[in-house]
C-alpha positions in Angstrom: 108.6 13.4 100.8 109.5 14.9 104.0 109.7 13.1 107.0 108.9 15.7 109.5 105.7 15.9 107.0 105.4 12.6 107.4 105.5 12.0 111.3 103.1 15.3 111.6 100.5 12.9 109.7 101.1 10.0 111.3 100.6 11.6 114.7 97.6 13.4 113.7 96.1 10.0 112.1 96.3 8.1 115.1 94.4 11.2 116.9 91.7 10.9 114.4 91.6 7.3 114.9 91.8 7.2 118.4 88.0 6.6 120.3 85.6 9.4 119.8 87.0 10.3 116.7 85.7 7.2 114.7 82.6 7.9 113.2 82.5 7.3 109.7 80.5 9.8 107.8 78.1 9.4 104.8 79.5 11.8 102.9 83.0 13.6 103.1 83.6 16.9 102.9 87.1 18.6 103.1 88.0 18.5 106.8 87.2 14.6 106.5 90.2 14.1 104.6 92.6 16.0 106.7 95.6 13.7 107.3 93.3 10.7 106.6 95.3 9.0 103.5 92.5 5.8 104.0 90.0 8.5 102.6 92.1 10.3 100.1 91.3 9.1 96.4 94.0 7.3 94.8 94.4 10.5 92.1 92.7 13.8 91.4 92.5 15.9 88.3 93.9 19.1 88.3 92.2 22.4 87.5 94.8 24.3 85.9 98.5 24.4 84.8 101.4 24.0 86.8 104.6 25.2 85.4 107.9 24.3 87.0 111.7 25.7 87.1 113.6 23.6 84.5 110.9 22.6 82.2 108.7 20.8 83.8 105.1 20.9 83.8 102.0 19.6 84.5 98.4 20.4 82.8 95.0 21.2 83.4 93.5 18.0 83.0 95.7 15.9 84.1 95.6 13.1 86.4 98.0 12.9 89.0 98.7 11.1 92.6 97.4 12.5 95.5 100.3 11.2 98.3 98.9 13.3 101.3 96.3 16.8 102.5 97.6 18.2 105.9 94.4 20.2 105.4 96.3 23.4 103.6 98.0 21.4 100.6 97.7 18.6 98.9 101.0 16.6 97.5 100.4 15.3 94.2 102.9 13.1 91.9 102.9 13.5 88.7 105.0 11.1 87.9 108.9 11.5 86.0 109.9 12.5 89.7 107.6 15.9 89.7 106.1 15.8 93.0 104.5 19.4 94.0 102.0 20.9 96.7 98.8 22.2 95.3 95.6 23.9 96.6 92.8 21.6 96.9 90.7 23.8 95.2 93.0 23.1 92.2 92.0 19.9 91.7 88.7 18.0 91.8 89.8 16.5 95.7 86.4 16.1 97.0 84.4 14.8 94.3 87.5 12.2 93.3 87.1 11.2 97.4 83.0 10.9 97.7 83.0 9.0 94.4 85.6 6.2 95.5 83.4 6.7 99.4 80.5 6.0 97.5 81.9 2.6 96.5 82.5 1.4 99.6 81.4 -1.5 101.9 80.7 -0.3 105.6 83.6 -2.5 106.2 85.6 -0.8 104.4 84.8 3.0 105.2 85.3 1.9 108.6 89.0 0.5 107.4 91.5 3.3 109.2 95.6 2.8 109.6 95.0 2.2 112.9 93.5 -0.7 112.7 95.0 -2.0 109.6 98.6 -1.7 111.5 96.7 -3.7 114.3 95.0 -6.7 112.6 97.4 -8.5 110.6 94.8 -10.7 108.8 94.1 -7.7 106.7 98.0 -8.0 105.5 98.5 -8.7 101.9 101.2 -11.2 100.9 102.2 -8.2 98.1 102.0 -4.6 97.5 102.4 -2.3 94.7 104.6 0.7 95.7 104.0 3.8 93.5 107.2 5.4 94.9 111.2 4.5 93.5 114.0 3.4 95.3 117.7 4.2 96.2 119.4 1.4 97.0 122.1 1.2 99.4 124.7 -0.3 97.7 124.0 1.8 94.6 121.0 1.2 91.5 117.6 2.3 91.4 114.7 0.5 92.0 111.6 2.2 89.4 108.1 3.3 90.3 105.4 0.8 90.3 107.4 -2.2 91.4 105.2 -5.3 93.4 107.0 -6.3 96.4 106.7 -9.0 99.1 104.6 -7.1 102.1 106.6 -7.9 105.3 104.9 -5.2 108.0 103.3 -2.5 108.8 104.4 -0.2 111.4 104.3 3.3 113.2 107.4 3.6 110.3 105.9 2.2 107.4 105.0 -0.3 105.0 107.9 -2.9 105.2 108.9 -4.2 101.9 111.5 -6.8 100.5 111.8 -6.9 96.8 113.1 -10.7 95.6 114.5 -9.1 92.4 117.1 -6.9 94.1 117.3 -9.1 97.5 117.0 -5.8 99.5 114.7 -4.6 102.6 112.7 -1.3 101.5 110.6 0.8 103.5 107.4 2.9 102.4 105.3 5.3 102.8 101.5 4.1 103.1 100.1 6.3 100.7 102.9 5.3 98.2 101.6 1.8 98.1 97.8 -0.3 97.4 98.3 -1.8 100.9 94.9 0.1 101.9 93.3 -0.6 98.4 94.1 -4.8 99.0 93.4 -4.6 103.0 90.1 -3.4 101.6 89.2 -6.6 99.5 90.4 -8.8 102.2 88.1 -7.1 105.4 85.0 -8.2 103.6 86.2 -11.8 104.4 85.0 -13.3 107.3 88.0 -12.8 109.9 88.4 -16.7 110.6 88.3 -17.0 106.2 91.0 -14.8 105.6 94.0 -16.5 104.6 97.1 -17.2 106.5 100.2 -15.6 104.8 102.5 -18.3 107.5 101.0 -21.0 105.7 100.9 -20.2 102.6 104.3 -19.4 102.6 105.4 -22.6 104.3 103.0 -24.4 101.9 105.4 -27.5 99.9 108.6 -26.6 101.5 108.5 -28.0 105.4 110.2 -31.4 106.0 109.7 -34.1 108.7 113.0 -35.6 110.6 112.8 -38.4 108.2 113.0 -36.1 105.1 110.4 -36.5 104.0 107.3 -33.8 103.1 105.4 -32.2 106.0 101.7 -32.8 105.8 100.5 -29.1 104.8 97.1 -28.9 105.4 97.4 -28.6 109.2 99.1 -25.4 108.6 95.7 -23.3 107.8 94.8 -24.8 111.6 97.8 -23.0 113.2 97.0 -19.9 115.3 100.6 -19.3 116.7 104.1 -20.1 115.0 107.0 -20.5 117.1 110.1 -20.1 114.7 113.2 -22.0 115.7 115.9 -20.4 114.4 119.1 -23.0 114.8 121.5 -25.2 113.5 123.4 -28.9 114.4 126.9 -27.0 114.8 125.6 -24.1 117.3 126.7 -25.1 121.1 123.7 -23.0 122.6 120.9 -24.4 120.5 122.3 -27.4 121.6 121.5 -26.5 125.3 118.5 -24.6 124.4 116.6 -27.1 122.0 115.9 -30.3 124.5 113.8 -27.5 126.5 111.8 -26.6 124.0 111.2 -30.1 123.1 110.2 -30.5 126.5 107.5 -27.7 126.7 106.4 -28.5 123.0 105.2 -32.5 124.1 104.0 -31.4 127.2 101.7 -28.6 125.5 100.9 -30.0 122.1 97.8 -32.4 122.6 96.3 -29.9 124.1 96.9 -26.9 121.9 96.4 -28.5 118.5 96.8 -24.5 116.9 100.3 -24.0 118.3 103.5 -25.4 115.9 107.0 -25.1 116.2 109.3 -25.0 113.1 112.9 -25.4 112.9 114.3 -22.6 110.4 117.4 -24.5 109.8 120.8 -22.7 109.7 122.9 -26.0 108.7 123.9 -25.6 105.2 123.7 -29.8 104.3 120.6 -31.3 104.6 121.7 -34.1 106.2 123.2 -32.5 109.6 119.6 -30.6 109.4 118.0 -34.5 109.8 120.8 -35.8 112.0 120.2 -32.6 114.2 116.0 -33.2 114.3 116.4 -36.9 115.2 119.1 -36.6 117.3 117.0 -33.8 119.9 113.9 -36.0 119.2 112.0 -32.8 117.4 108.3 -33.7 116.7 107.7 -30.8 114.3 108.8 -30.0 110.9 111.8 -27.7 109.2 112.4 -25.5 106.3 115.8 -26.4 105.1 118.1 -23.6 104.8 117.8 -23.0 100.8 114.2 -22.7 101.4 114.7 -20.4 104.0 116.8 -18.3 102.1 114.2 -17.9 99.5 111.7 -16.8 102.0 111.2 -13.2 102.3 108.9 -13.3 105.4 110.7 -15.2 107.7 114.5 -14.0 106.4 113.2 -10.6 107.5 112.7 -12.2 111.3 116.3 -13.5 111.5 118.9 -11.4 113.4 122.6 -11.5 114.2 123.0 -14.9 116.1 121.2 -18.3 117.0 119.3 -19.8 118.7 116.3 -17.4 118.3 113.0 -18.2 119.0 110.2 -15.8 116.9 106.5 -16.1 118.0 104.4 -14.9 114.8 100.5 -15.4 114.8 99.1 -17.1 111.5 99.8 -14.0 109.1 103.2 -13.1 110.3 103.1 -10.6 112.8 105.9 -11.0 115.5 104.3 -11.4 118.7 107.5 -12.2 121.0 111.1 -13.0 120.0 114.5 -12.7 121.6 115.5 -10.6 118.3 113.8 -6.9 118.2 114.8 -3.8 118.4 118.2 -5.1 117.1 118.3 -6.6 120.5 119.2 -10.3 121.3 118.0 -11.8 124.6 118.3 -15.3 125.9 115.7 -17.2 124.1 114.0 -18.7 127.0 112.8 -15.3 127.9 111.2 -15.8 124.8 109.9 -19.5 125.7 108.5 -17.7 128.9 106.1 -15.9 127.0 105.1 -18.3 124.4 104.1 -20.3 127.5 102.0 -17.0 128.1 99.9 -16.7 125.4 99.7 -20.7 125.0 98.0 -20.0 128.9 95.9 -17.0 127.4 94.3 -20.0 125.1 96.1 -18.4 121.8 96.6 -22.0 120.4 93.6 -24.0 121.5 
């Protein structure tokens, strides 16, 4: 797809999004769909042949993939790599839209990509992704893979498939994101599920080795991700502070938890290191870390780093963005922040 395409939609989304343009119809009619991909059926049928240079073709009848209608054209995939613009009266666009509108919740009509980039509880742990991949390194990755959902941003849905150990990036309409966002916003807000927890769920350790209790995780409001390891000098100098501010803040913000993401490669120097700075929280040894899409995809070129996620993963504050690193107390400064803003109580 084209990525000027794809920016022009994105910028005209977060127009229609934006206050004064949110009223959710009844009933949608063409204009309603313009650059709206969260009220585009998933596929249409077309209306007549479509016959292409090379052989290709696709038929009246046919059901095909509606990825995007900049009000003009709508692209359709057709799948064996035959993506094509077509007239939207050549294809059954508005009756495919109202019937899939007709089946919606309030809740979920109301659903836009505004909102679902905002609210992170509406983040599925996977996502199906309609679109293939080229991988960097070489090999293909084929349509209709389920991946590991790590964000979603102004870019993107951001992906990491376990099978190929490789970061991806997609398009929303390529994916179900919307589709599964849309099951999880008729749960209560404070029902939802973390995606932290559950992730952390059977693998956190105490400084004595043995397992962390896990069903104070679901509690959590705010994880502050310790990224560090027994043989790095700074963590050294960095941990005893945030062992400091931790005791000092813990009774009284029961929803706040630190985590060591250990970076020693033994086990043992992880335990040595936890008892020796007198941590009081748990770890996630370094295999286990490893194996751990969502928090693998927070780590960047150097320790200590300190991540500040809220209970279904979205980064908050950390001295790694913007392939940036920054003295992690900057990063303790505004932990203390939102611990003040009564984010963990």
């Amino acid at each position: 797809m084209n990525p000027f395409r794809i920016v022009l939609a994105l910028a005209a989304l977060f127009i229609f999004s934006a206050p004064g343009f949110s009223a959710v119809p009844e009933t949608l009619k063409l204009p309603d769909l313009i650059n709206r991909p969260d009220r585009l059926p998933a596929s249409v049928m077309l209306n007549r042949d479509f016959d292409f240079n090379g052989g290709k073709s696709a038929k009246k009848g046919q059901t095909v993939q509606v990825l995007e209608f900049n009000g003009a054209q709508v692209l359709v995939n057709a799948g064996e790599g035959l993506i094509f613009d077509i007239q939207p009266a050549e294809s059954d666009l508005l009756e495919a839209a109202n019937k899939t509108w007709a089946s919606l919740a309030p809740e979920q009509r109301a659903l836009d990509v505004a909102t679902l980039m905002k609210d992170s509880s509406l983040w599925p742990d996977q996502v199906k992704c309609m679109a293939g991949f080229s991988l960097q390194g070489g090999g293909e990755i084929a349509p209709g893979g389920e991946f590991d959902l790590i964000s979603i941003t102004n870019e993107g849905v951001h992906l990491y498939s376990r099978e190929h150990s490789a970061n991806l990036q997609a398009d929303l309409a390529a994916t179900d994101t919307l589709l599964r966002a849309r099951e999880r916003v008729l749960i209560a807000p404070d029902k939802r599920p973390s995606r932290v927890a559950t992730a952390l769920r059977e693998v956190l350790v105490t400084s004595d080795g043995k397992p962390f209790n896990a069903d104070s995780l679901e509690k959590v409001e705010i994880f502050a991700l310790y990224y560090g390891a027994s043989w790095c000098g700074p963590c050294r100098k960095f941990s005893p502070d945030l062992v400091k501010y931790f005791n000092e803040v813990a009774e009284k913000n029961p929803k706040l938890l630190v985590i060591l993401m250990s970076n020693d490669k033994r086990d043992a120097d992880m335990l040595s290191y936890m008892t020796e700075e007198k941590m009081p929280w748990p770890a996630l040894p370094l295999a286990n870390l490893q194996k751990t899409p969502l928090f693998t995809s927070y780590m960047g070129t150097g320790i200590p780093q300190l991540t500040i996620v809220d209970r279904y993963g979205k980064v908050l504050a950390s001295n790694w963005l913007n392939q940036q690193y920054s003295n992690p107390r900057q990063t303790l400064a505004q932990l203390t922040k939102l611990v003040d803003e009564g984010k963990a109580r």
